[in-house]
C-alpha positions in Angstrom: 16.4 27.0 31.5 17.0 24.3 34.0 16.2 20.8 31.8 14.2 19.1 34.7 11.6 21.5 35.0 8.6 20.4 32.8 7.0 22.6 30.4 3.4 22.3 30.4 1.6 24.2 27.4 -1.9 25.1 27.4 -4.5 26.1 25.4 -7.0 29.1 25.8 -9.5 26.8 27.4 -7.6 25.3 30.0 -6.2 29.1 31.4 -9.6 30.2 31.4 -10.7 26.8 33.5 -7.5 28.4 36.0 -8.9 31.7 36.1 -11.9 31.0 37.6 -10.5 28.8 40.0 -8.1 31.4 40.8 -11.3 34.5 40.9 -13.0 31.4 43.1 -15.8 31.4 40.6 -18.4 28.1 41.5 -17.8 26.7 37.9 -14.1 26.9 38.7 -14.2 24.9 41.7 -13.5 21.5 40.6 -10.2 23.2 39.0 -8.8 24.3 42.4 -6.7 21.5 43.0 -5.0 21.3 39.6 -4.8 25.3 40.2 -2.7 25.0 43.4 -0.6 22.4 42.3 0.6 24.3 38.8 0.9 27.5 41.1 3.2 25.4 43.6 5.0 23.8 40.9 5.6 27.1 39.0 6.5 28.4 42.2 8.8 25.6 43.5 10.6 26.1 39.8 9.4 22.6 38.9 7.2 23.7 35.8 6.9 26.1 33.0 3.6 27.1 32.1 4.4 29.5 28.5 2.4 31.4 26.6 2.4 31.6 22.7 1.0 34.4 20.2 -2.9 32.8 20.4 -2.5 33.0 24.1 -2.1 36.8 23.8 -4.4 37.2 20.2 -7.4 35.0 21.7 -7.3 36.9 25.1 -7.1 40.6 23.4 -10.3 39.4 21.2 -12.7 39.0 24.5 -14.9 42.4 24.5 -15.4 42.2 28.0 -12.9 44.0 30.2 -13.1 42.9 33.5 -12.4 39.3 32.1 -9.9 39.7 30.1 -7.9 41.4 33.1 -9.0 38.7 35.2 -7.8 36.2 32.4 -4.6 38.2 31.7 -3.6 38.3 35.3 -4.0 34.6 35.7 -1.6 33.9 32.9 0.4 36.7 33.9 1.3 35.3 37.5 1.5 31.7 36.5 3.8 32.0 33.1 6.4 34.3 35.0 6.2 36.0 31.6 7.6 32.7 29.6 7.0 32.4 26.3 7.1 30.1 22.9 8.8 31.2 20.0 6.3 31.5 16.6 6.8 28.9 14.7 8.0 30.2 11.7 10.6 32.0 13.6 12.2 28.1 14.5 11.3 26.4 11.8 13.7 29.0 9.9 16.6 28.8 13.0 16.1 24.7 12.5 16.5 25.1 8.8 19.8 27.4 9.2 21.1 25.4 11.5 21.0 22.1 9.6 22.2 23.8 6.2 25.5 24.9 8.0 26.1 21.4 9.7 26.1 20.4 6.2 27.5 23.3 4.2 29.7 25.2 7.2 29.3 29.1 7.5 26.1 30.4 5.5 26.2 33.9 4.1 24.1 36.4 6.1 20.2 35.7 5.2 17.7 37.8 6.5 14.5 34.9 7.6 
């Protein structure tokens, strides 16, 4: 990952504000403009706009199909399919990591 580009995360709120700017909804027009300039950013490799496990959980709980998809294929085009790491997953990497700065080469331990 190239260290100038900024990562922007956002919560389920904020991609569903996108969404209906992107599906030009009239309650989603006052979040055109921040919708084109992520979408040129993202595009112009400038941002990262990830997606984490509640992204995916909180999106697969709404019942109502048509949008979801419309919501999925927002997140879809603008995250370029990045995503965060669960926490636990680098709070045990962190944890590893330190123990061998301090104690050198840890015996195989399955987090």
């Amino acid at each position: 990952m190239d260290p100038k580009r900024k990562v922007i995360y956002l919560d389920q709120n904020k991609w569903i504000d996108l969404a209906r700017a992107f599906h030009k909804r009239p309650d989603g027009e006052k979040f055109l403009e921040i919708f084109d300039k992520l979408r040129n950013g993202v595009e112009k490799k400038e941002i990262i706009l990830p997606l984490d496990f509640s992204r995916f959980t909180e999106t697969r709980k709404i019942s109502n199909n048509g949008r979801r998809r419309r919501l999925a294929t927002v997140m879809g085009n603008l995250s370029k399919a990045w995503t965060l790491a669960p926490q636990e997953k680098i709070i045990n990497l962190e944890i590893r990591s330190a123990l061998t700065q301090i104690y050198g080469e840890l015996p195989s331990i399955d987090f």
